[in-house]
PDB file of N, H, CA, C and O in Angstrom:
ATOM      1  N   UNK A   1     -11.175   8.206   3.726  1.00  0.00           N
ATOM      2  CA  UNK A   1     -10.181   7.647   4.603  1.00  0.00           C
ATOM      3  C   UNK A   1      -9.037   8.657   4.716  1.00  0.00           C
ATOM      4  O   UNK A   1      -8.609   9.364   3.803  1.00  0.00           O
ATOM      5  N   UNK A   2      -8.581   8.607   6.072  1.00  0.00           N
ATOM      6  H   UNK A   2      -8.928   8.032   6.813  1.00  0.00           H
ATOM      7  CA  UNK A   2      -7.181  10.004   6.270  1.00  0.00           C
ATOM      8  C   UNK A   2      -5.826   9.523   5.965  1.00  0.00           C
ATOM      9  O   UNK A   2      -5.450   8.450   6.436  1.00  0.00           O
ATOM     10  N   UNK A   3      -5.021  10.274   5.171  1.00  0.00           N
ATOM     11  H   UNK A   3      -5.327  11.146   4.788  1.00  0.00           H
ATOM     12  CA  UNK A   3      -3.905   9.758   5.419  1.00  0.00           C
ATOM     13  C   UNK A   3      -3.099   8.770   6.311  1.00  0.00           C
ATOM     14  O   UNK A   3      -2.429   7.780   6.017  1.00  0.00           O
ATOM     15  N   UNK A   4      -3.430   9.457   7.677  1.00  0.00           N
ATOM     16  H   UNK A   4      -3.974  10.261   7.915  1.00  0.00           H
ATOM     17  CA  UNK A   4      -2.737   8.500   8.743  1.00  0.00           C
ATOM     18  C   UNK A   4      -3.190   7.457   8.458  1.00  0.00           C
ATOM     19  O   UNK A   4      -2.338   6.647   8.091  1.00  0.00           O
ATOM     20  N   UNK A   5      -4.486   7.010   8.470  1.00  0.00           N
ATOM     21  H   UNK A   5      -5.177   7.668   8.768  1.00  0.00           H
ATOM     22  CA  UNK A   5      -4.860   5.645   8.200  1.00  0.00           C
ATOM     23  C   UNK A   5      -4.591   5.099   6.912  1.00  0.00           C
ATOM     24  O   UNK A   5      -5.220   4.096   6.573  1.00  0.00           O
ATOM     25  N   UNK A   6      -3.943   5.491   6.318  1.00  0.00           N
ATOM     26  H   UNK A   6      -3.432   6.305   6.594  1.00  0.00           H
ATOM     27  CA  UNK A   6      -3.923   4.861   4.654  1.00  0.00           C
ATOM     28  C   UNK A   6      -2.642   4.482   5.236  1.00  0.00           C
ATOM     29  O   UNK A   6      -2.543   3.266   5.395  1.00  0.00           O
ATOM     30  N   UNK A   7      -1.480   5.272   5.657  1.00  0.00           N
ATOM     31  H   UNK A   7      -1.561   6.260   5.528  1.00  0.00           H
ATOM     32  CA  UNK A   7       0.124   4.971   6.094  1.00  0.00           C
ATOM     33  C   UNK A   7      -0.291   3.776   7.098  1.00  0.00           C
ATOM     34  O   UNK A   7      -0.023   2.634   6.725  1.00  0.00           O
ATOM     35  N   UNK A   8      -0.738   3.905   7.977  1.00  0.00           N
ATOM     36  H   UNK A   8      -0.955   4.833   8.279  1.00  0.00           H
ATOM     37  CA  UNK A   8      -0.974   2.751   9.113  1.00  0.00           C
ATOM     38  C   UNK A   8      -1.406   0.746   8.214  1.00  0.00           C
ATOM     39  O   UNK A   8      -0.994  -0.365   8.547  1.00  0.00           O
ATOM     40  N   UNK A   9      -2.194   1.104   7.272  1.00  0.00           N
ATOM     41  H   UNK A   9      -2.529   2.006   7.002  1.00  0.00           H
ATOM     42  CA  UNK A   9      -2.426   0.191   6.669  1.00  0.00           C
ATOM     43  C   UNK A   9      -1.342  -0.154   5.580  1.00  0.00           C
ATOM     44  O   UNK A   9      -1.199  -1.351   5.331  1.00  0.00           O
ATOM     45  N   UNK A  10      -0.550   0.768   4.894  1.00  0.00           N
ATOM     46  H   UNK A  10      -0.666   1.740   5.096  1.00  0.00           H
ATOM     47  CA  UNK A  10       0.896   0.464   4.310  1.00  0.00           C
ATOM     48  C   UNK A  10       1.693  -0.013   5.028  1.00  0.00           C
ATOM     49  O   UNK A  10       2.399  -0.901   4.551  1.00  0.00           O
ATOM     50  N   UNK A  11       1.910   0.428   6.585  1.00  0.00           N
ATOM     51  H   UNK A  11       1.336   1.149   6.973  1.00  0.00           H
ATOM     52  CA  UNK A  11       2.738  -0.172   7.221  1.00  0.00           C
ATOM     53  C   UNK A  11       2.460  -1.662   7.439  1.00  0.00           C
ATOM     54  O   UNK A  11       3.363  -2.463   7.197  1.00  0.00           O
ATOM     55  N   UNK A  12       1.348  -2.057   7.850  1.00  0.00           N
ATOM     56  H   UNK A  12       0.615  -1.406   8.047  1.00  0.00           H
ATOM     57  CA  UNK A  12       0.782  -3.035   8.360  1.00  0.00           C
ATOM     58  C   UNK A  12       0.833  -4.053   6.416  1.00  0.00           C
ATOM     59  O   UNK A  12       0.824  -5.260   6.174  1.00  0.00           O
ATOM     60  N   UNK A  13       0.852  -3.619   6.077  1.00  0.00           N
ATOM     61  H   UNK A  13       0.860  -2.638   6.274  1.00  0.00           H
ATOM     62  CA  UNK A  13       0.882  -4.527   4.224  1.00  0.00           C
ATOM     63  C   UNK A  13       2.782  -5.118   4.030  1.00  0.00           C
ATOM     64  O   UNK A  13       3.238  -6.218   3.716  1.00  0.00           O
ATOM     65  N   UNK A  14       3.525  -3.691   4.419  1.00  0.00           N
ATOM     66  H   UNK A  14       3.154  -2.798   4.674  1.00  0.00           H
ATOM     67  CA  UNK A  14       5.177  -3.855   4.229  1.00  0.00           C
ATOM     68  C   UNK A  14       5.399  -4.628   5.142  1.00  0.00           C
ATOM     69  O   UNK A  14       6.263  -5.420   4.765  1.00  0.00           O
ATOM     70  N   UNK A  15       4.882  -4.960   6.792  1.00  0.00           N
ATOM     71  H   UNK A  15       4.180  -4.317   7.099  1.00  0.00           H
ATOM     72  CA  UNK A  15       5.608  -5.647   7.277  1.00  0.00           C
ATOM     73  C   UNK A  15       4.589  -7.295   7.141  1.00  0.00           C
ATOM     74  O   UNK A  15       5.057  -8.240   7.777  1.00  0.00           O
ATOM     75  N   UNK A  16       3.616  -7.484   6.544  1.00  0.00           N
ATOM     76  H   UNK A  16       3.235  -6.716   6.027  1.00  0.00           H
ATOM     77  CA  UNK A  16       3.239  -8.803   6.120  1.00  0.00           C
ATOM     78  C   UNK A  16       3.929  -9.244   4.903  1.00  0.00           C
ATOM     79  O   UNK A  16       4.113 -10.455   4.782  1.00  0.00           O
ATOM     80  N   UNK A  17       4.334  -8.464   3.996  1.00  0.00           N
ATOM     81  H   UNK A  17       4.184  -7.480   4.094  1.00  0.00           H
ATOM     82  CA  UNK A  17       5.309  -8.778   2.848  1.00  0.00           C
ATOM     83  C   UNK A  17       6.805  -9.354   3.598  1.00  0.00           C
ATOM     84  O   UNK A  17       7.355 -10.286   3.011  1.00  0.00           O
ATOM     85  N   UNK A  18       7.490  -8.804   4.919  1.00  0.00           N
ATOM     86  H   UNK A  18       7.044  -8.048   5.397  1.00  0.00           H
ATOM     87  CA  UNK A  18       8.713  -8.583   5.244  1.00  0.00           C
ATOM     88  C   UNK A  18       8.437  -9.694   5.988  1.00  0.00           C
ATOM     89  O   UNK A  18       9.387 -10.453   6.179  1.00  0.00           O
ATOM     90  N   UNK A  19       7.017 -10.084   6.618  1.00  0.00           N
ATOM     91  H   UNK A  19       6.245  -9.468   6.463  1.00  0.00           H
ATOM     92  CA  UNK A  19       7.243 -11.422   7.040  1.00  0.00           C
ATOM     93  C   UNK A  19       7.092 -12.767   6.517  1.00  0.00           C
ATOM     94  O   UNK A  19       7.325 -13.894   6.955  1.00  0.00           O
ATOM     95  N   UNK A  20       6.596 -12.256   5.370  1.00  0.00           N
ATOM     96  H   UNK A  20       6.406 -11.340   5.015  1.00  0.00           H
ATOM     97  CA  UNK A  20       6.606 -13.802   4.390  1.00  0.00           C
ATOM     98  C   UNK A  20       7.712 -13.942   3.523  1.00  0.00           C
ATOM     99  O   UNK A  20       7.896 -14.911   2.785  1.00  0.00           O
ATOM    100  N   UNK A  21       8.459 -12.938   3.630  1.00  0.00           N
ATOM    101  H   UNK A  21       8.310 -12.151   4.230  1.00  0.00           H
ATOM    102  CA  UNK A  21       9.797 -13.193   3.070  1.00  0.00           C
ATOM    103  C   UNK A  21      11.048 -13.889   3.981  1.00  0.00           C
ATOM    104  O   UNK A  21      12.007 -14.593   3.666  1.00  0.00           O
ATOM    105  N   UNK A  22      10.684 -13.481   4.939  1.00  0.00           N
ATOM    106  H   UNK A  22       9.905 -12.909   5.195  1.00  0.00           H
ATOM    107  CA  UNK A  22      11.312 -14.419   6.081  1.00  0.00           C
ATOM    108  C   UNK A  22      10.955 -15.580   6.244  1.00  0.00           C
ATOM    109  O   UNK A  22      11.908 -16.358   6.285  1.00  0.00           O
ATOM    110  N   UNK A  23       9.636 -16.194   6.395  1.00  0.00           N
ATOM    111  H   UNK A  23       8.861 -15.562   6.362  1.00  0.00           H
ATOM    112  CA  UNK A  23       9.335 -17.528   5.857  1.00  0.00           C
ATOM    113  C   UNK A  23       9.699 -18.266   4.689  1.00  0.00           C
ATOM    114  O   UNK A  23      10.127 -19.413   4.558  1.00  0.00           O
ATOM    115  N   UNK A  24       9.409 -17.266   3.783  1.00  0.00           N
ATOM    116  H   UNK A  24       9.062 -16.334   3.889  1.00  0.00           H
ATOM    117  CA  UNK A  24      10.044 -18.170   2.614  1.00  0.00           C
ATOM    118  C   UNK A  24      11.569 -18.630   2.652  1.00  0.00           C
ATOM    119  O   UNK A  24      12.191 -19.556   2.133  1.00  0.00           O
ATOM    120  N   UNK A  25      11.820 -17.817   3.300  1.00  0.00           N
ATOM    121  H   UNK A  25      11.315 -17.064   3.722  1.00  0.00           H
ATOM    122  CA  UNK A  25      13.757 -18.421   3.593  1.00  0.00           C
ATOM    123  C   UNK A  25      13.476 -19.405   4.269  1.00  0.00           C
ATOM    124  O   UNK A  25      13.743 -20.295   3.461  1.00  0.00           O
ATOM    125  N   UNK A  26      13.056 -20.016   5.358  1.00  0.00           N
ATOM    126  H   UNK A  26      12.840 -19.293   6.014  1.00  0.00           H
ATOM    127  CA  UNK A  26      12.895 -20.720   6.318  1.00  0.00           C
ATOM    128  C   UNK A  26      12.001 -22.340   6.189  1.00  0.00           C
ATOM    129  O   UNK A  26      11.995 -23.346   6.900  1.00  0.00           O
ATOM    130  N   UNK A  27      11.180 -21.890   4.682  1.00  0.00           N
ATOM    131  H   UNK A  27      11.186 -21.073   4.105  1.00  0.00           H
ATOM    132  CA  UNK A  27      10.084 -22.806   4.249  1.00  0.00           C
ATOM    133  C   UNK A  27      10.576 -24.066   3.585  1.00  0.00           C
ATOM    134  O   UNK A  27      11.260 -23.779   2.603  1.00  0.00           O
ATOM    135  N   UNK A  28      10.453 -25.463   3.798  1.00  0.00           N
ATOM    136  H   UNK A  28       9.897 -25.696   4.596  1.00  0.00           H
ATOM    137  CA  UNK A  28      10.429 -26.113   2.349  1.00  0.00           C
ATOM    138  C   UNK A  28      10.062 -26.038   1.423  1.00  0.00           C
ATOM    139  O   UNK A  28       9.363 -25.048   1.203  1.00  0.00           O
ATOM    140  N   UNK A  29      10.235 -26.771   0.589  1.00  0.00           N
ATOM    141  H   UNK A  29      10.803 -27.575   0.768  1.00  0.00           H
ATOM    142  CA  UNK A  29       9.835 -26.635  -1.109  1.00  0.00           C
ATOM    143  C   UNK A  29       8.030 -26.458  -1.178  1.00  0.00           C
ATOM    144  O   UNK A  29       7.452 -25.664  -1.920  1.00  0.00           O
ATOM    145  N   UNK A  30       7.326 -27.454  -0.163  1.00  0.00           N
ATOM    146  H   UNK A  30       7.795 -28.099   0.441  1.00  0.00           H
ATOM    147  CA  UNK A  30       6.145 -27.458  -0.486  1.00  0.00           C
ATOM    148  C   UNK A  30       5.827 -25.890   0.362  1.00  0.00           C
ATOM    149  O   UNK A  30       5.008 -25.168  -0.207  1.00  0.00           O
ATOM    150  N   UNK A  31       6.083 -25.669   0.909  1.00  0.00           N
ATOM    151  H   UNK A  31       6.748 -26.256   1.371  1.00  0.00           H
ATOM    152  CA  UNK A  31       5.543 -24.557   2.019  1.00  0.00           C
ATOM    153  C   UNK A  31       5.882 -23.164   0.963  1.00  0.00           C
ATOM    154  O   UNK A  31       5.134 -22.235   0.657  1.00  0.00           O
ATOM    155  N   UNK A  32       7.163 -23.410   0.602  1.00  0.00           N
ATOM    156  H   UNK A  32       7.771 -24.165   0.851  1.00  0.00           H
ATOM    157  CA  UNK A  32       7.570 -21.931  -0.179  1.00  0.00           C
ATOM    158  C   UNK A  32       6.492 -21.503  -1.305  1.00  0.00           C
ATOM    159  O   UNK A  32       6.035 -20.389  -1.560  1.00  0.00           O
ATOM    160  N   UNK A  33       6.224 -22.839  -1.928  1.00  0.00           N
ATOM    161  H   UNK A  33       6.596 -23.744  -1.721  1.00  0.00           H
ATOM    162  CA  UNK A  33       5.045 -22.392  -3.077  1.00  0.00           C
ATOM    163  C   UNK A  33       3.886 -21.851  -2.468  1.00  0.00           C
ATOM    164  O   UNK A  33       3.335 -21.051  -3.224  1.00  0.00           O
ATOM    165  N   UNK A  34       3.401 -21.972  -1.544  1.00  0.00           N
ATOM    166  H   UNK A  34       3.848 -22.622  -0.930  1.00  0.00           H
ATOM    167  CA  UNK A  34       1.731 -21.650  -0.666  1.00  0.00           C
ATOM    168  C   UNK A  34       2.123 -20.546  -0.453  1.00  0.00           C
ATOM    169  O   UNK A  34       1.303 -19.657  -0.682  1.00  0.00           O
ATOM    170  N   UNK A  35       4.057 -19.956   0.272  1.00  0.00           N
ATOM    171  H   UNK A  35       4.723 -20.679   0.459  1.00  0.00           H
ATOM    172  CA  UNK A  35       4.190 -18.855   0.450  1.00  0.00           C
ATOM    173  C   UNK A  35       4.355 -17.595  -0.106  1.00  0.00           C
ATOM    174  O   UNK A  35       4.269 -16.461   0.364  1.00  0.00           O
ATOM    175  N   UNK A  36       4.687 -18.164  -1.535  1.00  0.00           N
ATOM    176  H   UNK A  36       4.758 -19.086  -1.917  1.00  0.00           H
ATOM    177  CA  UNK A  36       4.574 -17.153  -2.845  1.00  0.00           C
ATOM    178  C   UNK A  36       3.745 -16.998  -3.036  1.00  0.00           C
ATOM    179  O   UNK A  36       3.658 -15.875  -3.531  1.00  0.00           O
ATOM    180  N   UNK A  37       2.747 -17.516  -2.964  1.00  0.00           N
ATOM    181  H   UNK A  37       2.818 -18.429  -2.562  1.00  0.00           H
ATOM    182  CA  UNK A  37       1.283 -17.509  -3.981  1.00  0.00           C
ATOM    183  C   UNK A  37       0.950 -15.906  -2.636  1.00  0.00           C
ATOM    184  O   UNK A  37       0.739 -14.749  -2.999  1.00  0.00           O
ATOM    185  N   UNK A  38       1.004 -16.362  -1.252  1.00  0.00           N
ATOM    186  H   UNK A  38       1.175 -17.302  -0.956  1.00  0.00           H
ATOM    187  CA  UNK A  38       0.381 -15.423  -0.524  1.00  0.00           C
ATOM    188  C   UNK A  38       1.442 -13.867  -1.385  1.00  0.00           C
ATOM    189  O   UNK A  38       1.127 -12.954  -2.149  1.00  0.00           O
ATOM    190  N   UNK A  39       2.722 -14.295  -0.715  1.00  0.00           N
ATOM    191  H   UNK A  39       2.978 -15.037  -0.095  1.00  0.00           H
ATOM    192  CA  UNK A  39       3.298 -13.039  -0.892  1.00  0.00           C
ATOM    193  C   UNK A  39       3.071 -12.350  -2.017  1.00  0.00           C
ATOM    194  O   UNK A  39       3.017 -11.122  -1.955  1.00  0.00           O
ATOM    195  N   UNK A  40       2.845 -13.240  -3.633  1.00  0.00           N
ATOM    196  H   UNK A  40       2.889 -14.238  -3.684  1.00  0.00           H
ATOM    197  CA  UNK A  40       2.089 -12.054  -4.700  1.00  0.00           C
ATOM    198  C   UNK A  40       1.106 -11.232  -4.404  1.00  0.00           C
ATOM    199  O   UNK A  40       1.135 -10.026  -4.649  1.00  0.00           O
ATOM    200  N   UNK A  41      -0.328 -12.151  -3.568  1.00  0.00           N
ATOM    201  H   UNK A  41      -0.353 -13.131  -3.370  1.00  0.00           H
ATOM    202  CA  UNK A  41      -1.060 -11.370  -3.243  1.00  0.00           C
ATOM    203  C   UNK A  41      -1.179 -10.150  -1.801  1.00  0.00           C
ATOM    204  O   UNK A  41      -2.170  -9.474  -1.523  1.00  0.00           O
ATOM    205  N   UNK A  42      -0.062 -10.166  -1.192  1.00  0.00           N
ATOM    206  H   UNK A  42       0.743 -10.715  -1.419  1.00  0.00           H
ATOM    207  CA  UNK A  42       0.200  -9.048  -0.169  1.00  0.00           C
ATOM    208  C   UNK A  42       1.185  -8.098  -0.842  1.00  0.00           C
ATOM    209  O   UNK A  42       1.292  -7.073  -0.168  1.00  0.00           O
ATOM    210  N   UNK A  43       1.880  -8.086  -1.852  1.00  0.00           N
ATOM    211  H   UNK A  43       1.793  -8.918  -2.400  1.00  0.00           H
ATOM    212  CA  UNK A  43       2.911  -7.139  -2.774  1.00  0.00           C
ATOM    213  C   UNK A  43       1.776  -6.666  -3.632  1.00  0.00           C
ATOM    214  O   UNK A  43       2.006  -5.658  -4.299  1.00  0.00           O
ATOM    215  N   UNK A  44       0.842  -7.099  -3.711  1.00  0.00           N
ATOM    216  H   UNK A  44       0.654  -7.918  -3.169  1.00  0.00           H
ATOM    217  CA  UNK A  44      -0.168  -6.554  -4.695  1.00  0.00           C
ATOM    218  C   UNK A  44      -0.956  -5.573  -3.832  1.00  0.00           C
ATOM    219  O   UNK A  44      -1.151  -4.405  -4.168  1.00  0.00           O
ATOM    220  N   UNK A  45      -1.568  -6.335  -2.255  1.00  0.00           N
ATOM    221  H   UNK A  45      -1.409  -7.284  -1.982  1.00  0.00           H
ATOM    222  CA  UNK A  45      -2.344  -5.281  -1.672  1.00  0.00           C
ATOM    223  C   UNK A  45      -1.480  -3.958  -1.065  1.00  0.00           C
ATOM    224  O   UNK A  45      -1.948  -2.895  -0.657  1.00  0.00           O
ATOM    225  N   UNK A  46      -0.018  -4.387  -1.146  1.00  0.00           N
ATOM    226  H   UNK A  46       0.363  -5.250  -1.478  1.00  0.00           H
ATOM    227  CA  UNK A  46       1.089  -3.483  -0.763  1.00  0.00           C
ATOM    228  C   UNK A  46       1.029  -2.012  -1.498  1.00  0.00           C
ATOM    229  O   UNK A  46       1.168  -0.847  -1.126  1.00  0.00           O
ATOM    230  N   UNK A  47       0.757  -2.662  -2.699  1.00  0.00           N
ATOM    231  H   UNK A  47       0.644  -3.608  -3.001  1.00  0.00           H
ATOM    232  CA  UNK A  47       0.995  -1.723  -4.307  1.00  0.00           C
ATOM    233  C   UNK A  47      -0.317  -0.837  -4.403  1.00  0.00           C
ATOM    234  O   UNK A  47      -0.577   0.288  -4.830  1.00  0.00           O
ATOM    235  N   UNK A  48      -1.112  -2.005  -3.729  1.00  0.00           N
ATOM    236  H   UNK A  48      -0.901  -2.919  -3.382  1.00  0.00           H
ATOM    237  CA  UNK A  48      -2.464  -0.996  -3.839  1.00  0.00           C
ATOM    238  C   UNK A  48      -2.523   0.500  -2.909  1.00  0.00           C
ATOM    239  O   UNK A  48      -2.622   1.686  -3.221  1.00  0.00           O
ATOM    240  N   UNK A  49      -2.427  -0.118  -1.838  1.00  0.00           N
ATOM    241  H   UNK A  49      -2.346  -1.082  -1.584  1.00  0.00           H
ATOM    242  CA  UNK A  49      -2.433   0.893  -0.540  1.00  0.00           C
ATOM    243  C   UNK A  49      -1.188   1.909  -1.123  1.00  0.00           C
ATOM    244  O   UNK A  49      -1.302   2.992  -0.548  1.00  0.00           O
ATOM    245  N   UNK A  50      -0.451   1.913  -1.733  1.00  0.00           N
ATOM    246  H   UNK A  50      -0.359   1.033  -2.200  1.00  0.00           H
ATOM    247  CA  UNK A  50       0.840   2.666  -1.707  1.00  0.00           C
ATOM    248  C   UNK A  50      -0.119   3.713  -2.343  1.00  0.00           C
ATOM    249  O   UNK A  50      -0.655   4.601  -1.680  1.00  0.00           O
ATOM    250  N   UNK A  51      -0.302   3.531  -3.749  1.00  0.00           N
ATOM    251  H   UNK A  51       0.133   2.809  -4.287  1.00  0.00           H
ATOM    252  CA  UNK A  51      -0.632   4.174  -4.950  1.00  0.00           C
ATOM    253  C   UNK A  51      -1.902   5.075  -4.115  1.00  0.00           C
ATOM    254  O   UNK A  51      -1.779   6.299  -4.066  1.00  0.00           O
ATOM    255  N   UNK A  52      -2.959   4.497  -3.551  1.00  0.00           N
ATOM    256  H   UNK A  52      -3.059   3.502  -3.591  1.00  0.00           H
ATOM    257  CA  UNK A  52      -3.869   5.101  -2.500  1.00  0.00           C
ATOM    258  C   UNK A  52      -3.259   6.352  -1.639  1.00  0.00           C
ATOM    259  O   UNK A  52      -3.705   7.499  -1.619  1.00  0.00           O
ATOM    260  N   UNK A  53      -2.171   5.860  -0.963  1.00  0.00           N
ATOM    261  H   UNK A  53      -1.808   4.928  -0.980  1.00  0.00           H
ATOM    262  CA  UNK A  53      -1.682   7.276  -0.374  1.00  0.00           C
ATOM    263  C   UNK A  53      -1.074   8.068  -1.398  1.00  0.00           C
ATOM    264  O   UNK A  53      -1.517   9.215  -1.345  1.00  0.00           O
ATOM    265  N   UNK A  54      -0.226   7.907  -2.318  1.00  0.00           N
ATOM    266  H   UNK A  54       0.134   6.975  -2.361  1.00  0.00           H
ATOM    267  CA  UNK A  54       0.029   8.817  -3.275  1.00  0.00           C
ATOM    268  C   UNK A  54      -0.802   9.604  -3.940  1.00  0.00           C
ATOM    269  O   UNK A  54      -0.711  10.802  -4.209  1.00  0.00           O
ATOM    270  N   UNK A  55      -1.598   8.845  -4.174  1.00  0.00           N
ATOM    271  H   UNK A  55      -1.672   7.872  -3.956  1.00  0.00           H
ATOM    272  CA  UNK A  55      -3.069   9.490  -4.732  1.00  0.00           C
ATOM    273  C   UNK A  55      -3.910  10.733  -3.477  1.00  0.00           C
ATOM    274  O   UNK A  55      -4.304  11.851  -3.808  1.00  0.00           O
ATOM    275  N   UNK A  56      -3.968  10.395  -2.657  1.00  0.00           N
ATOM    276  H   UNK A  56      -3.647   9.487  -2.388  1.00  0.00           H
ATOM    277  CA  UNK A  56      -4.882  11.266  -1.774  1.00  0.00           C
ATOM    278  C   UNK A  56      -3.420  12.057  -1.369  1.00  0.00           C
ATOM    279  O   UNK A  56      -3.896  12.825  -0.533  1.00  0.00           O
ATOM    280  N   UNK A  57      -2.098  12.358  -1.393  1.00  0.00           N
ATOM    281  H   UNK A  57      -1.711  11.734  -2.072  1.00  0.00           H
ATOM    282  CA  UNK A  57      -1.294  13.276  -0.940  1.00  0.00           C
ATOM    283  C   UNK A  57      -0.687  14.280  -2.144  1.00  0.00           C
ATOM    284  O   UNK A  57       0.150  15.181  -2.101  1.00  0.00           O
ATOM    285  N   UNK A  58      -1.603  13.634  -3.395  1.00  0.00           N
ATOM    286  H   UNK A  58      -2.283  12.901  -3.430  1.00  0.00           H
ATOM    287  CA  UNK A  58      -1.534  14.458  -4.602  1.00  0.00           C
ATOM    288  C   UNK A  58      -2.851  15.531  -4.122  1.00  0.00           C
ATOM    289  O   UNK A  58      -2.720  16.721  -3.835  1.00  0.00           O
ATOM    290  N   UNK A  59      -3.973  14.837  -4.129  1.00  0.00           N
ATOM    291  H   UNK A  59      -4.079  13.870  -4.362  1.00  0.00           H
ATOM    292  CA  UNK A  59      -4.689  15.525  -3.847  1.00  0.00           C
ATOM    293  C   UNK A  59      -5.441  16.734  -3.036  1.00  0.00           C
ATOM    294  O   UNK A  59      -6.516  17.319  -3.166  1.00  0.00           O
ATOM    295  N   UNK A  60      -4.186  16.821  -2.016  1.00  0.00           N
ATOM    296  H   UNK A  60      -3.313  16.345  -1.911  1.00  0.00           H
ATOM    297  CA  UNK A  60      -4.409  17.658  -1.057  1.00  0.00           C
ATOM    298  C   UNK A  60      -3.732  18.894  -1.759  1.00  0.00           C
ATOM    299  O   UNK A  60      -4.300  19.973  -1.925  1.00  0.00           O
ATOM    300  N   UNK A  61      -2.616  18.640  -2.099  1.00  0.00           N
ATOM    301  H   UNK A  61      -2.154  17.763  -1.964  1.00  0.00           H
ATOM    302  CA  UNK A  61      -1.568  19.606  -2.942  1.00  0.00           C
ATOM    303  C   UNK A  61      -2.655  20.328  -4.346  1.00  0.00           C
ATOM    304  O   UNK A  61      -2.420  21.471  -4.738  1.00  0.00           O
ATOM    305  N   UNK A  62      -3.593  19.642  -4.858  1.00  0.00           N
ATOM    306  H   UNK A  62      -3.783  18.714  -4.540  1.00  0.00           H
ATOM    307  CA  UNK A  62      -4.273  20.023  -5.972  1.00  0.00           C
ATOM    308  C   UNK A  62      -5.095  20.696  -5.358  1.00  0.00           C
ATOM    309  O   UNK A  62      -5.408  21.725  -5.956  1.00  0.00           O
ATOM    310  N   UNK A  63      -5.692  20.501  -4.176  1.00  0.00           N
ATOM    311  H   UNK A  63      -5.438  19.665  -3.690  1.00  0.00           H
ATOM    312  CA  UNK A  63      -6.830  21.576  -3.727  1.00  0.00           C
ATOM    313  C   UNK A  63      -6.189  22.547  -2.873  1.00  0.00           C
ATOM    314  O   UNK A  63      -6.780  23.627  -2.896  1.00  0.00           O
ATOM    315  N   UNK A  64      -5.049  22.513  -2.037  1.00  0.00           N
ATOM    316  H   UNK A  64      -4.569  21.636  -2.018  1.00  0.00           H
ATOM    317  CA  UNK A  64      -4.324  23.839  -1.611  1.00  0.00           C
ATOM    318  C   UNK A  64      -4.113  24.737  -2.951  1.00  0.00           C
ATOM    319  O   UNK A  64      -4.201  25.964  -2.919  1.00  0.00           O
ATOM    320  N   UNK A  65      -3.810  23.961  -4.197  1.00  0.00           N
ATOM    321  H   UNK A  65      -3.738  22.964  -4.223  1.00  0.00           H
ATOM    322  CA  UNK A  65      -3.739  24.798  -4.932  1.00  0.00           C
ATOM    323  C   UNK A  65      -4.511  25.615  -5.484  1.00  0.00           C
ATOM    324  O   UNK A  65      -4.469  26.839  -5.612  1.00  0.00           O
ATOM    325  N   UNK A  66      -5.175  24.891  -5.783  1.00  0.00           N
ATOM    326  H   UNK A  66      -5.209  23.897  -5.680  1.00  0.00           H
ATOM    327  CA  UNK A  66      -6.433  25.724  -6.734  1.00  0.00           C
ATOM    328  C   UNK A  66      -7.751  25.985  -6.293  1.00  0.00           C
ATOM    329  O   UNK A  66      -8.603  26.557  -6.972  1.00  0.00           O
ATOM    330  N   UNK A  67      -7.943  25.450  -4.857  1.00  0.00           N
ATOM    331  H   UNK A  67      -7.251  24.986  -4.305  1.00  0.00           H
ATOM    332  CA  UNK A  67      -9.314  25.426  -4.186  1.00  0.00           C
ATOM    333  C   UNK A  67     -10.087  26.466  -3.709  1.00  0.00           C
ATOM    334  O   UNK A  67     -11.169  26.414  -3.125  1.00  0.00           O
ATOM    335  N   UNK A  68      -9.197  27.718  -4.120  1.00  0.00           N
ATOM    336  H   UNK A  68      -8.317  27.760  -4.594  1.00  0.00           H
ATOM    337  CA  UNK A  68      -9.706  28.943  -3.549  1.00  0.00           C
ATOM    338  C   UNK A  68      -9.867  30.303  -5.348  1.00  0.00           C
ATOM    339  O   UNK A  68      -9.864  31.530  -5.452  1.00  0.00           O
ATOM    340  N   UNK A  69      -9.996  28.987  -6.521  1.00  0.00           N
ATOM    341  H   UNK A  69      -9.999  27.991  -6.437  1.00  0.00           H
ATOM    342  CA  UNK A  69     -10.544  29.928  -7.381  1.00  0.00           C
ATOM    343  C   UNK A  69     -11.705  29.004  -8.163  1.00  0.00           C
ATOM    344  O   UNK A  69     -11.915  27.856  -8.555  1.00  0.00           O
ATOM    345  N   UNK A  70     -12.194  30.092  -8.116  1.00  0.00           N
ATOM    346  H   UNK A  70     -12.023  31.025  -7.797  1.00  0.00           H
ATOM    347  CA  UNK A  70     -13.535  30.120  -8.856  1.00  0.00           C
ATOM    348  C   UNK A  70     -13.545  30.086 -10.505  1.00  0.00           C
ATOM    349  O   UNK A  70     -12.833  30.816 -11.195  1.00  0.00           O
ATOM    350  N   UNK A  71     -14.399  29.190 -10.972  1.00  0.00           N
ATOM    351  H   UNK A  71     -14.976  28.598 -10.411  1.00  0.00           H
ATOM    352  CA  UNK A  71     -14.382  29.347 -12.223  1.00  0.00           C
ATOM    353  C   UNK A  71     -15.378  29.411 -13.238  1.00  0.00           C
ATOM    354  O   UNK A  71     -15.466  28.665 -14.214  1.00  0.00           O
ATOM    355  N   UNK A  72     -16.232  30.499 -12.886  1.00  0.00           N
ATOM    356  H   UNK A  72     -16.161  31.104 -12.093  1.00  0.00           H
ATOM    357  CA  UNK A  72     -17.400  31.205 -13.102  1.00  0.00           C
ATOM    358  C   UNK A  72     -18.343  30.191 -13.577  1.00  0.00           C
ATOM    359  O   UNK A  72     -18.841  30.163 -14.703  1.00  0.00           O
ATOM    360  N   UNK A  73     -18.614  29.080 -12.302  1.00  0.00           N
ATOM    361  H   UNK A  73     -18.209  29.102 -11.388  1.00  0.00           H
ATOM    362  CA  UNK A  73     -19.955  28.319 -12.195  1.00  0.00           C
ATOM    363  C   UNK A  73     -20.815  28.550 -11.085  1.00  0.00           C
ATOM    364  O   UNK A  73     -21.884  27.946 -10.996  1.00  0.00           O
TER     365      UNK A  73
END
């Protein structure tokens, strides 16, 4: 998967977090609980996708680095 698309899907995670936080202001008591339960699990897929792009924009930096030596295999 490419960067752009890993950011496109972070974006798309931050603003489902940014909109259930706006609900939850807006929610009653019974509604706010259904709305937490979601929002743990979209701060979680948030956290996931983040760490995903960090991870593959480490990785580009590790093979610009070192991808052009050989190590007598």
């Amino acid at each position: 998967m490419s960067i752009r698309a890993i950011a496109v899907d972070l974006y798309r995670a931050q603003q489902k977090v940014d909109a259930l936080l706006s609900q939850i202001e807006e929610a009653s008591s019974q509604e706010e609980d259904v709305l937490r339960t979601e929002l743990g699990a979209a701060r979680l897929e948030h956290s996931m996708i983040k760490k995903m792009l960090e991870s593959k924009k480490e990785s580009g930096d590790y093979r610009k680095k070192f991808g052009g030596m050989s190590f007598g295999l």
